[in-house]
C-alpha positions as CSV (number, residue, x, y, z in Angstrom):
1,X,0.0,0.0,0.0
2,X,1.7,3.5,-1.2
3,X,1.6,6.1,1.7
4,X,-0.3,9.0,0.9
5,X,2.3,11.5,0.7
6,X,3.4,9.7,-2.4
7,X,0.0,10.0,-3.7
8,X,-0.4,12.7,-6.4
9,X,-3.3,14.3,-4.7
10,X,-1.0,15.1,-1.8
11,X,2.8,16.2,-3.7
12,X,0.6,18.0,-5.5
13,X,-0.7,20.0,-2.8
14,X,2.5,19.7,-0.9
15,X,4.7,21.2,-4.1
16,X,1.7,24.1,-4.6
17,X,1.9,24.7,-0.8
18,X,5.6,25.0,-0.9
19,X,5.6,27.2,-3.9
20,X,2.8,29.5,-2.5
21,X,5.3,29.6,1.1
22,X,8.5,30.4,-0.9
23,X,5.7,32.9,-3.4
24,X,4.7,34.2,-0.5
25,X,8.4,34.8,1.7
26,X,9.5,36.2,-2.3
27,X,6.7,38.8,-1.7
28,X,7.2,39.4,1.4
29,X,10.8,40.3,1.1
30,X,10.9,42.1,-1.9
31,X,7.9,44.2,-0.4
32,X,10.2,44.7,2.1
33,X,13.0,45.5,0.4
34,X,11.1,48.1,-2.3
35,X,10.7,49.6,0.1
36,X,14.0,50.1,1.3
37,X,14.7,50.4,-2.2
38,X,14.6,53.6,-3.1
39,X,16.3,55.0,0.2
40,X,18.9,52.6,-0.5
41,X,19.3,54.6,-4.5
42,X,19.7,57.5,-2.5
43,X,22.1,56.3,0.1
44,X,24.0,54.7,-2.4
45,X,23.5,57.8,-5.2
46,X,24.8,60.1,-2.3
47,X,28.2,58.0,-1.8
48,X,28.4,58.5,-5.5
49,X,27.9,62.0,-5.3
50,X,30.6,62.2,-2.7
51,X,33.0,60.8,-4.1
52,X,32.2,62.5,-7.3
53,X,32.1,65.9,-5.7
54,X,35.2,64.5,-4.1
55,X,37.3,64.2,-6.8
56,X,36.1,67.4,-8.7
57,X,36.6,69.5,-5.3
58,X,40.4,68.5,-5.2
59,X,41.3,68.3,-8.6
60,X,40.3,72.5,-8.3
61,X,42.3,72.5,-5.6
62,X,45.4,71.0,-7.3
63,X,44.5,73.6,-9.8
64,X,45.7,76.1,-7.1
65,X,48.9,74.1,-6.2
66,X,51.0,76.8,-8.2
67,X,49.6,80.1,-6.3
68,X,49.8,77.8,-2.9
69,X,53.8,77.1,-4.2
70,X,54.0,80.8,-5.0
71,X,52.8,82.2,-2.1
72,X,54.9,79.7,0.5
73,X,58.0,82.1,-1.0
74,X,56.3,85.4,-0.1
75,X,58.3,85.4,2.8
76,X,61.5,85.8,1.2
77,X,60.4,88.5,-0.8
78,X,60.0,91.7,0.5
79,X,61.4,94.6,-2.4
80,X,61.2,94.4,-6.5
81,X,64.8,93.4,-6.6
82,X,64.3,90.3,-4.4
83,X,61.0,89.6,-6.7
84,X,63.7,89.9,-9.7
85,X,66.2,87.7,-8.4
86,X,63.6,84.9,-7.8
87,X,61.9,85.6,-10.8
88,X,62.5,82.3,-12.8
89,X,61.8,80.4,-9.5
90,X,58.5,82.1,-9.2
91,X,57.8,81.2,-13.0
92,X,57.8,77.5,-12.7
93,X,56.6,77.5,-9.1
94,X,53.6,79.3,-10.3
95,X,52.8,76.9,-13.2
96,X,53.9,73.6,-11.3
97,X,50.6,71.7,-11.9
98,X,50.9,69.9,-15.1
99,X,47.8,71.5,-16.7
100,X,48.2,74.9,-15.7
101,X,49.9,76.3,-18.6
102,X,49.2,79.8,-18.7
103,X,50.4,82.4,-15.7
104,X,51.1,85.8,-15.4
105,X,52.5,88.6,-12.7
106,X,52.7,92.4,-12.3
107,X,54.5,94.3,-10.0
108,X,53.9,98.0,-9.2
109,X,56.6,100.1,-7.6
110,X,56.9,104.0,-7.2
111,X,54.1,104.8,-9.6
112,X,55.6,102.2,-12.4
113,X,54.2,98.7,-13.5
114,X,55.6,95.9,-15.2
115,X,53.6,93.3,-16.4
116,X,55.1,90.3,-17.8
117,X,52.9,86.7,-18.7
118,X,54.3,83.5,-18.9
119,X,53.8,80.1,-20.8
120,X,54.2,76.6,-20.5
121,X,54.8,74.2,-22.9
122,X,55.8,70.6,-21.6
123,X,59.1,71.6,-19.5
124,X,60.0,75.1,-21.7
125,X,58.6,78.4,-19.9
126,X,58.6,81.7,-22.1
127,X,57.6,85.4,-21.2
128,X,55.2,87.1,-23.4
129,X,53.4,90.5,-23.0
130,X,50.0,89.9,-21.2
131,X,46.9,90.3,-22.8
132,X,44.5,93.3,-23.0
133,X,41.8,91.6,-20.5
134,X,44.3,89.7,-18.4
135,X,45.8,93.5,-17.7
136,X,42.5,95.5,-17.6
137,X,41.7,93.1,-14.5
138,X,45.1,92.9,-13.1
139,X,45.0,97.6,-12.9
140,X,41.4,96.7,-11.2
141,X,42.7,94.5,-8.7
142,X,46.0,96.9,-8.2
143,X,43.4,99.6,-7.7
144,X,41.2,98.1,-5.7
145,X,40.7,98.7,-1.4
146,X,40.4,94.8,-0.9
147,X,43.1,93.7,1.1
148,X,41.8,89.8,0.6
149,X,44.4,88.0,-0.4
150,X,42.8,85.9,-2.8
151,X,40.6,86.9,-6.1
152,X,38.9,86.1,-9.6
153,X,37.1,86.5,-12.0
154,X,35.3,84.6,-15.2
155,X,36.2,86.7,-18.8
156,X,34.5,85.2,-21.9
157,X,37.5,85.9,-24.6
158,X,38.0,84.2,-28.0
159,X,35.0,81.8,-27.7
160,X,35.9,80.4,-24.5
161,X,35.2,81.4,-20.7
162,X,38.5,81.9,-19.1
163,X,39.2,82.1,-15.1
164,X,41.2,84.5,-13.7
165,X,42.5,84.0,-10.5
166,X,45.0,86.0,-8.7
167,X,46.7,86.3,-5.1
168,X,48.1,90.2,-4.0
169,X,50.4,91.3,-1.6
170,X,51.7,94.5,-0.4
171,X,56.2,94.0,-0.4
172,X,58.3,95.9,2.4
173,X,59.6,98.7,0.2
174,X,55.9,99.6,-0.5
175,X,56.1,97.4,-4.3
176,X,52.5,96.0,-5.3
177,X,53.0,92.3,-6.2
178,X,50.2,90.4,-7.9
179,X,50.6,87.2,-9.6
180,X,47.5,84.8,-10.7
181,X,46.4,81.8,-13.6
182,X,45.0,82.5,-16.5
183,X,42.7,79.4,-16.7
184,X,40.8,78.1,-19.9
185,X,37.5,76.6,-18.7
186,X,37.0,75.1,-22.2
187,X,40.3,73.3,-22.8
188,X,40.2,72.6,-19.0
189,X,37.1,70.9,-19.5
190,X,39.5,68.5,-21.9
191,X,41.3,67.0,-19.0
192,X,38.1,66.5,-16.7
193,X,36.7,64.0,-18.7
194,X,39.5,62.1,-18.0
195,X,39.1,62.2,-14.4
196,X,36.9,59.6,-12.6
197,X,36.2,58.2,-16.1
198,X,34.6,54.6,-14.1
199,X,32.4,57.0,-12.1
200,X,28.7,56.5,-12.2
201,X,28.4,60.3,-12.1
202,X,28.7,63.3,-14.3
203,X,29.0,66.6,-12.7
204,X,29.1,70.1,-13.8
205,X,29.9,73.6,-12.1
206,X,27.9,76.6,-12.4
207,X,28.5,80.6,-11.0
208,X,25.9,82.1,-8.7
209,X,24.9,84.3,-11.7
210,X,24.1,81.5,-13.5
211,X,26.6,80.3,-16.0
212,X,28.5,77.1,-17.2
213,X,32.0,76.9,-15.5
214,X,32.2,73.3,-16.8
215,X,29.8,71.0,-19.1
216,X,30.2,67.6,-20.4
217,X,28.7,69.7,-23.3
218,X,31.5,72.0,-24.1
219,X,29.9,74.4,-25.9
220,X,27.2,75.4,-22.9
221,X,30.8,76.5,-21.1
222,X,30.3,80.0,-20.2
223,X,26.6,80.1,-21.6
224,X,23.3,81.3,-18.9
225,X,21.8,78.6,-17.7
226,X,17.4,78.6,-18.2
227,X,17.2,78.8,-14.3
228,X,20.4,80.1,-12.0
229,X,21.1,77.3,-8.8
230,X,22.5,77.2,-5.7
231,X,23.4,74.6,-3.3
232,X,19.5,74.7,-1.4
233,X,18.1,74.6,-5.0
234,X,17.1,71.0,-4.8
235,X,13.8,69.8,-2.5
236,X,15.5,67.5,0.3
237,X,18.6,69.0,2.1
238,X,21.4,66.7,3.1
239,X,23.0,66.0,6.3
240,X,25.7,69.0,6.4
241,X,22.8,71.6,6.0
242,X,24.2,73.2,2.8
243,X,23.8,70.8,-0.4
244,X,20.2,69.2,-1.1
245,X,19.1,67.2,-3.9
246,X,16.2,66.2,-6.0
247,X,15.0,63.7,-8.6
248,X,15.3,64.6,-12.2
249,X,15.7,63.9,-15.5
250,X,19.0,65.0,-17.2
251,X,19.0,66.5,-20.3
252,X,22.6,65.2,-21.5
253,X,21.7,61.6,-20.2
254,X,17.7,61.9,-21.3
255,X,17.1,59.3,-17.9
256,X,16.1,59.7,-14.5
257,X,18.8,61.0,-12.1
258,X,19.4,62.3,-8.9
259,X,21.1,65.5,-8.6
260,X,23.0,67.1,-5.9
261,X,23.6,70.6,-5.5
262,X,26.5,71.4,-2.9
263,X,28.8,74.6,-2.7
264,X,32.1,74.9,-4.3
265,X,34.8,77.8,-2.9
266,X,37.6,77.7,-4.0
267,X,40.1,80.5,-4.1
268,X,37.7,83.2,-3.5
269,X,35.3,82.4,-6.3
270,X,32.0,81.0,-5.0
271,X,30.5,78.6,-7.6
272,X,27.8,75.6,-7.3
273,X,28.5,72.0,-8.1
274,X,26.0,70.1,-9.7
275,X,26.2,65.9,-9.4
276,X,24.3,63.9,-11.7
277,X,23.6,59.9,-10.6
278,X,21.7,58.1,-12.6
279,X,18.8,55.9,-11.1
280,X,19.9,52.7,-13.2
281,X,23.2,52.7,-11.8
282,X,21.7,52.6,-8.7
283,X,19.6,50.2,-8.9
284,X,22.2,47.6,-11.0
285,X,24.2,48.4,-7.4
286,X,21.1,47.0,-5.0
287,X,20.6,44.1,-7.1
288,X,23.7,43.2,-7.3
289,X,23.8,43.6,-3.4
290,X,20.6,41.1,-3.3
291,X,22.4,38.2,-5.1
292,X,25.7,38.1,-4.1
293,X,25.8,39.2,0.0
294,X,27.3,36.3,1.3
295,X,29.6,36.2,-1.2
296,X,31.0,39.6,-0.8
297,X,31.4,38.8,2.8
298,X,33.1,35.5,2.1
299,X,35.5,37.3,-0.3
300,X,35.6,40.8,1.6
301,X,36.9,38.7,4.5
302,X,39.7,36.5,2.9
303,X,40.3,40.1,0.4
304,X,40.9,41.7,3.4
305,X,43.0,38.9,5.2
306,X,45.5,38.9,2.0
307,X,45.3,43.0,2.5
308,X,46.4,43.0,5.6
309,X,49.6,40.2,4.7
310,X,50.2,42.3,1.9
311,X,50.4,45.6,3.8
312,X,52.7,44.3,6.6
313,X,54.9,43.1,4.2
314,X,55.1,45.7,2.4
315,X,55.2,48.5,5.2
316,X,58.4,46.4,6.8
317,X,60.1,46.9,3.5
318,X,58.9,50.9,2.9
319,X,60.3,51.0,6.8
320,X,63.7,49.2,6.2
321,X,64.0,51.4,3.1
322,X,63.4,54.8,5.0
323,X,65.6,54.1,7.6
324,X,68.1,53.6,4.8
325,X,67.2,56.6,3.0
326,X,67.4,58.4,6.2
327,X,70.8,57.4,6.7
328,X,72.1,59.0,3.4
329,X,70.0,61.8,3.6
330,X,72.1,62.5,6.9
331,X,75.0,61.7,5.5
332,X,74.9,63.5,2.1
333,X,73.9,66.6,4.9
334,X,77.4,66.0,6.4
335,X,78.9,66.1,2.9
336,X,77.5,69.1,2.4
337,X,77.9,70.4,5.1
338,X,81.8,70.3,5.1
339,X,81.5,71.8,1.2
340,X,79.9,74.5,2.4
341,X,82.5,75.2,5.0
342,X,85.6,74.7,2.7
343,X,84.2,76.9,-0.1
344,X,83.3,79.7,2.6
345,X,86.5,79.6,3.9
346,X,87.9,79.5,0.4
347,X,85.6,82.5,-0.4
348,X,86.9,84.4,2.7
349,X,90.5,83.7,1.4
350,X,89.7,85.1,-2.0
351,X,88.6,88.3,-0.6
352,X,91.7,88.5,2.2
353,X,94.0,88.2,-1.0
354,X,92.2,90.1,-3.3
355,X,92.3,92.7,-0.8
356,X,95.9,92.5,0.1
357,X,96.9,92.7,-3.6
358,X,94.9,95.8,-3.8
359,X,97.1,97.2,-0.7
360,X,100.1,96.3,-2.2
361,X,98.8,98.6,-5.3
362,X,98.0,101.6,-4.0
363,X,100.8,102.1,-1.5
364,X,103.8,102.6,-3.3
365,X,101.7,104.2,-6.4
366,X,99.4,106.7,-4.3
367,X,102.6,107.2,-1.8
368,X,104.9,108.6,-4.9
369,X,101.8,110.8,-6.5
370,X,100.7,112.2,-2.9
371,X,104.9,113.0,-2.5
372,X,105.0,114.7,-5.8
373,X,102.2,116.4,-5.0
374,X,103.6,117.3,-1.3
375,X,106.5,118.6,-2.7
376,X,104.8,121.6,-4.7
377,X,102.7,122.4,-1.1
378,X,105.5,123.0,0.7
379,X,106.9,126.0,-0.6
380,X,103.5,127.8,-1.7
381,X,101.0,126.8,0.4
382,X,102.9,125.7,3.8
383,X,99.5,125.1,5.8
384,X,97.8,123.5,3.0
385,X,101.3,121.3,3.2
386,X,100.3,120.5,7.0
387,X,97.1,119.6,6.6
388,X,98.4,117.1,3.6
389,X,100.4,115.3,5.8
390,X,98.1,115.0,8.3
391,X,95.6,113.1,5.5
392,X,98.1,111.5,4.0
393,X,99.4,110.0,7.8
394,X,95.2,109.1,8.5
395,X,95.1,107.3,5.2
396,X,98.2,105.0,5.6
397,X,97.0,104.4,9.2
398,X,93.5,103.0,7.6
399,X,95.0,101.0,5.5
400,X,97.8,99.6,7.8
401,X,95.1,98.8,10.6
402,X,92.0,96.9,8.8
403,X,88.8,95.9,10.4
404,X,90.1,92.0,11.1
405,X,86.5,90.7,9.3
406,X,86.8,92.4,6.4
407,X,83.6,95.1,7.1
408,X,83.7,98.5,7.8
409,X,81.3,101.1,8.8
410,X,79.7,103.3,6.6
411,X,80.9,106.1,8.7
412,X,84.6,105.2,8.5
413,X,84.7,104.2,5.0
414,X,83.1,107.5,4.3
415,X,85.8,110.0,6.0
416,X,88.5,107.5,4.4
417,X,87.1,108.5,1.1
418,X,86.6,112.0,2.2
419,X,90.6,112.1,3.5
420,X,91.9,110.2,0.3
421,X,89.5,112.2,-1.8
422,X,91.0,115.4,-0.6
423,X,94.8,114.4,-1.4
424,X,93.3,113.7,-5.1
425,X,91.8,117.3,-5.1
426,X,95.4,118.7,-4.2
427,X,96.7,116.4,-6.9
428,X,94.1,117.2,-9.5
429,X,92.9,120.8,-8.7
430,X,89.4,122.4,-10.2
431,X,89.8,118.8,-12.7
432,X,87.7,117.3,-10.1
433,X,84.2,118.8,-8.6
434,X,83.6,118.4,-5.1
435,X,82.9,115.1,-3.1
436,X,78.8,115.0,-3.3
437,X,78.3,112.9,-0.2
438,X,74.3,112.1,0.9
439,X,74.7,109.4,3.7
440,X,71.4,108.7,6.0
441,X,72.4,107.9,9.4
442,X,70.5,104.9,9.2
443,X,73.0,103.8,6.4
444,X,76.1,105.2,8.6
445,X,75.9,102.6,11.1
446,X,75.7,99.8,8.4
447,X,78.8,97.9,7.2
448,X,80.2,97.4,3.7
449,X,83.7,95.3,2.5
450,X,86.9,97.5,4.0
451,X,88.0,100.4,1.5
452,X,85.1,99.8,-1.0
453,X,83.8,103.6,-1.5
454,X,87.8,104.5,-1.7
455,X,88.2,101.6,-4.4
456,X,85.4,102.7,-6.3
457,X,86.1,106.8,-6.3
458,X,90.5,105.4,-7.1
459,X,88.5,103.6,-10.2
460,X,86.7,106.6,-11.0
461,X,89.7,108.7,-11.6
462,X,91.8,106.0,-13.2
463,X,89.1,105.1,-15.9
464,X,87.8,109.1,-16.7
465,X,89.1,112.0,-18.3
466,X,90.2,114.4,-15.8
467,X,90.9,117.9,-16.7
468,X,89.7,121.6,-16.4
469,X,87.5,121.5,-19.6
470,X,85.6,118.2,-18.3
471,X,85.8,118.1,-14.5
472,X,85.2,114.8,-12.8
473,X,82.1,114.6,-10.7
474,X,81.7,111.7,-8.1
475,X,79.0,111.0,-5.5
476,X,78.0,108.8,-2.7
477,X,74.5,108.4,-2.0
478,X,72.6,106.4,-0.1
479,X,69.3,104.1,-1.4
480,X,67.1,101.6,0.3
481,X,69.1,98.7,1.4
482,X,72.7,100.0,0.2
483,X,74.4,102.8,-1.1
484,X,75.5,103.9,-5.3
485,X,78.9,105.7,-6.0
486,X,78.1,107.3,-9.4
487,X,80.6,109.0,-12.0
488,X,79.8,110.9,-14.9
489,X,81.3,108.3,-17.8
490,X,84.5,110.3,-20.1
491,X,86.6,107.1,-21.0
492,X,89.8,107.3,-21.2
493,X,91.6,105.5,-24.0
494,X,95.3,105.0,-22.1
495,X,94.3,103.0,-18.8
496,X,96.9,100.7,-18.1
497,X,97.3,97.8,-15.9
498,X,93.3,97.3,-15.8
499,X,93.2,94.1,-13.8
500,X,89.8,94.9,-11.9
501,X,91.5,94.2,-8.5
502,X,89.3,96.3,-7.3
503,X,85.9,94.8,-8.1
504,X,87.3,91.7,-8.2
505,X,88.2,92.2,-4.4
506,X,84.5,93.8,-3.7
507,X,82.6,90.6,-5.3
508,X,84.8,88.2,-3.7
509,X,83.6,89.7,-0.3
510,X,80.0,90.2,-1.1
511,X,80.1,86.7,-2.3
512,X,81.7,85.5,1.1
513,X,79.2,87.7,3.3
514,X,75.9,85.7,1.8
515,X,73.4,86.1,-1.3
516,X,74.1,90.0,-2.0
517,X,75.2,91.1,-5.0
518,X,77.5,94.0,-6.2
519,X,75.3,95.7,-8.9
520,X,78.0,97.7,-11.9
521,X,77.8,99.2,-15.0
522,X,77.0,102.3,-17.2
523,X,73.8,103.9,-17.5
524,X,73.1,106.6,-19.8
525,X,76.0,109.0,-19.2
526,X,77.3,107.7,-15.7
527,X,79.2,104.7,-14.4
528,X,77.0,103.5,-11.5
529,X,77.5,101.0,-8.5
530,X,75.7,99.9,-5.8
531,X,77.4,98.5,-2.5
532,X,74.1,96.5,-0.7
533,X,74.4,96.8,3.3
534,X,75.9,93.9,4.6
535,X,73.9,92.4,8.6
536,X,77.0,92.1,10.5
537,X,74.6,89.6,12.4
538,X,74.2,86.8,9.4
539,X,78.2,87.3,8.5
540,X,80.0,84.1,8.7
């Protein structure tokens, strides 16, 4: 006799009330889980749009490395000729982000402005005059009260909506430095589609006034959008109480979406960004979820088990192989340490020797002229005579008794010029004007290299015409951070015995005392040069 559960009558009931359980759990459960569906989409569409608006957010902020880079040298500039000096630094400091190819600067100093821009084209960096918009904004900005640091603006020129963004900054000596990007949105655009390109999410950027700062559609760059947005624009606000979202359909992907709105400041501009996730996407993600849980825990676990091995292998090795690059960073320090001492000590003996050769040159020369000239005193002018003498015996004390370091005040240097200049005025009569000496008595307490300003006025006579008909005129003055020693320029065409001792003795020691320079040469119709103040405390 069969047992009745074998019977059809009963499998068939027991397989339909089996199917209607399992029906019935299916529909239960995916009732249930609709109905987390949807909050799920958003959860999920909202981690997209973070990591979306992610991404975007700091690739504008890489966009800015260059004026971050700039700016961190603001510290060691504080005149024009310190901004000229680190001019080529700033250049490609400025444009150090691979994609920021266009830069520009403009310095204002007692009532004159230079602007200069500057290009980039794979590692080559040229200067070029900036353009008329770039420098209609950059006179705005100069003019302008604002004293924030950062600024832009959005200029549509030659079809494309460029960014102008620029940092200012008051110098020491009162200079006006302001030095920005000059940003195409359109070809910018170029280099976003590459970024996150396996993102579920397009986004796009728009102005408070309503325009296109960047568009998957290139050509609605810099065009009004129907309505303007801002980051409350959408129905249901998120979590950090200034981006919201809503559910609509976008126009470039004609399907469902959810878009975010969230705010986007970045270097004073204050823009919107829009995040686009589609719904599909989405919901590919939670179905996904659905079939293979367990399995992503399964894997997730053993993934992260092999992680983990992987990472502590791998961190012992990046440890051993700091420690060993530690240990040649310190010792190529060491090396270069004990460089820099033997070149500074062979700098300093440069300038000792460059300075006792120039000793050895002026005192049998200068003696034998200033005793010829003695000679004719004595007789005529007996008191004039005396006070010879006396000069003569204060020079060959200054130059017998050094400072030991190689400085001198300004002070002393000056009346050593003043009593040497006044034996060459015996010597050479109405042939030379008068001294023109305009010392501050800020500059008077400041040190310069031992017998510079008497080098420099010796040089001056040697090199010019001296005579009734075209007197010699030489002054001292002083300026900013140093002091100029100018000659009006009448070459003469029998110097002899032109070895440049003497500058080669004054940049030996500037060179020796740190990064000043001695500044030389003609301009216009006078020989000029500039002795820069040396801080006795940064001397070696």
């Amino acid at each position: 006799m069969k047992l009745a559960i074998y019977s059809s009558r009963y499998f068939i009931v027991i397989g339909i009330f089996i199917f209607l359980c399992f029906t019935l759990i299916g529909l239960f459960m995916t009732g249930k889980f609709n109905s987390r569906t949807e909050q799920i989409s958003i959860d999920m569409a909202t981690k997209v749009y973070q990591l979306k608006s992610s991404v975007v957010r700091n690739e504008f902020n890489g966009f800015m490395r260059g004026l971050n880079n700039s700016e961190a040298i603001m510290n060691r500039i504080s005149s024009t000729s310190d901004f000229n000096s680190l001019e080529q630094v700033f250049g490609s400091l400025l444009l150090s982000h691979p994609k920021m190819n266009y830069g520009w600067y403009a310095i204002a100093h007692n009532g004159d402005t230079t602007f200069k821009a500057i290009s980039k084209t794979g590692n080559i960096f040229k200067q070029k005059p900036v353009l008329e918009y770039q420098r209609s904004w950059i006179k705005s900005e100069m003019a302008s009260k604002d004293t924030t640091l950062r600024s832009g603006k959005l200029i549509n020129e030659d079809d494309s909506l460029h960014w102008l963004v620029g940092s200012k900054h008051k110098l020491a000596d009162s200079s006006v430095l302001i030095f920005g990007l000059d940003i195409n949105l359109k070809q910018l655009q170029h280099y976003l589609w590459s970024v996150d390109t396996t993102g579920r999410a397009y986004a796009f950027i728009a102005s408070k006034e309503g325009y296109y700062i960047t568009n998957p559609e290139e050509k609605l760059i810099g065009t009004k959008m129907s309505e303007p947005v801002t980051p409350l624009t959408g129905k249901t606000v998120l979590g950090d109480s200034i981006s919201s979202y809503e559910t609509v359909t976008s126009d470039y992907l004609q399907i469902p979406v959810v878009r975010y709105y969230t705010p986007l400041h970045i270097s004073g501009m204050s823009w919107v960004m829009v995040v686009d996730t589609p719904f599909l996407a989405v919901d590919e993600d939670v179905k996904v979820i659905e079939k293979y849980v367990l399995f992503m825990f399964i894997s997730s676990a053993f993934i992260i088990l092999l992680l983990i091995a992987w990472a502590q292998t791998k961190w012992q090795k990046e440890f051993m192989l700091r420690q060993q690059a530690e240990m040649n960073r310190k010792e190529l320090s060491m090396e270069k340490q004990a460089l820099s001492l033997i070149s500074e000590r062979q700098q300093k003996e440069n300038a000792i020797l460059q300075l006792d050769k120039l000793k050895e040159k002026v005192n049998p020369h200068f003696l034998f002229n200033s005793l010829s000239s003695l000679n004719g005193l004595i007789e005529e002018q007996p008191n004039l005579a005396k006070s010879f003498v006396v000069k003569l015996s204060r020079v060959y004390r200054y130059l017998l008794d050094p400072a030991p370091d190689g400085l001198a005040q300004v002070s002393q240097e000056v009346r050593f010029a003043t009593e040497y200049f006044f034996l060459l005025k015996i010597r050479f009569g109405d042939a030379l004007e008068p001294l023109d000496i305009h010392i501050s008595d800020a500059h008077a307490n400041g040190y310069i290299p031992f017998m510079s300003l008497q080098t420099l006025v010796e040089n001056a006579v040697k090199h010019n015409v001296v005579s009734k008909t075209n007197p010699l005129k030489i002054s001292i003055q002083s300026d900013t951070d140093g002091i100029w020693v100018v000659n009006n320029l009448q070459l003469r065409n029998d110097v002899k015995d032109s070895s440049k001792q003497g500058l080669n003795y004054l940049q030996q020691a500037y060179t020796h005392f740190g990064e000043l320079r001695l500044k030389h040469g003609i301009v216009g119709d006078e020989y000029r040069c500039f002795l820069p103040l040396i801080n006795i405390s940064f001397t070696p």
